[in-house]
Phi, psi and omega in degrees: 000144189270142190294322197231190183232027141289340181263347184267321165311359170272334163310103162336156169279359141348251179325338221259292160342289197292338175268326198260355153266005160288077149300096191312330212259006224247138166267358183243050168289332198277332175297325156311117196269148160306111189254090153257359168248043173041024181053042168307297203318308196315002198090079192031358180290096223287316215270158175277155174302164192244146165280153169281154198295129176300153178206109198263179174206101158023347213268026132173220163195166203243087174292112177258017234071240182280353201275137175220135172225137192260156205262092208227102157268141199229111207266356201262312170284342199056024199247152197221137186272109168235122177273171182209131212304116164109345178298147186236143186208129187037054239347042132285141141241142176306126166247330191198116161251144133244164197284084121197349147208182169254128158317161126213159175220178209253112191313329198285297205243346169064036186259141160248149166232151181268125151240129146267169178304135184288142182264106157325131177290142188284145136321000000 
């Protein structure tokens, strides 16, 4: 961060955007992509790259009392999930666990998609 402020008037209004929609606390923080080249590289083109779309998978559930949580891997992240009905995971939220899928819908587009349940692999 520049000390005076004669050094803070050297920042583009870019740049200047680009710190202040970088929110630590923001779960889609990392989709601001960085402009230190004033988004030359892209060809002129103003929209940001899209991250790539998660692609879960299913693979069960977990009954705590009343409480159920599904078992939800994301093969795009390698990261593996237990969810809970209303909880947001990859800018999806949880609407509905059942025993063979899940509901989730698209925080952006309001789309819902179904995972069903992974069928165990024969031994």
């Amino acid at each position: 961060m520049p000390q005076d402020i004669s050094e803070r008037s050297k920042l583009s209004p870019e740049t200047s955007e680009t710190i202040l929609a970088a929110n630590p606390f923001s779960p889609t923080r990392g989709a601001v992509p960085p402009s230190g080249d004033g988004g030359a590289s892209s060809g002129g083109g103003t929209a940001p790259a899209e991250p790539p779309k998660p692609k879960f998978t299913f693979k069960g559930l977990i009954k705590l009392g009343s409480r159920v949580r599904a078992i939800v891997e994301d093969a795009t992240s390698q990261k593996t999930h237990f969810l809970e009905v209303g909880q947001e995971v990859a800018g999806f939220k949880v609407l509905d666990i059942a025993e063979n899928q899940v509901l989730l819908s698209n925080l952006l587009t309001s789309e819902e998609v179904v995972v069903a349940l992974t069928p165990k692999a024969a031994p």
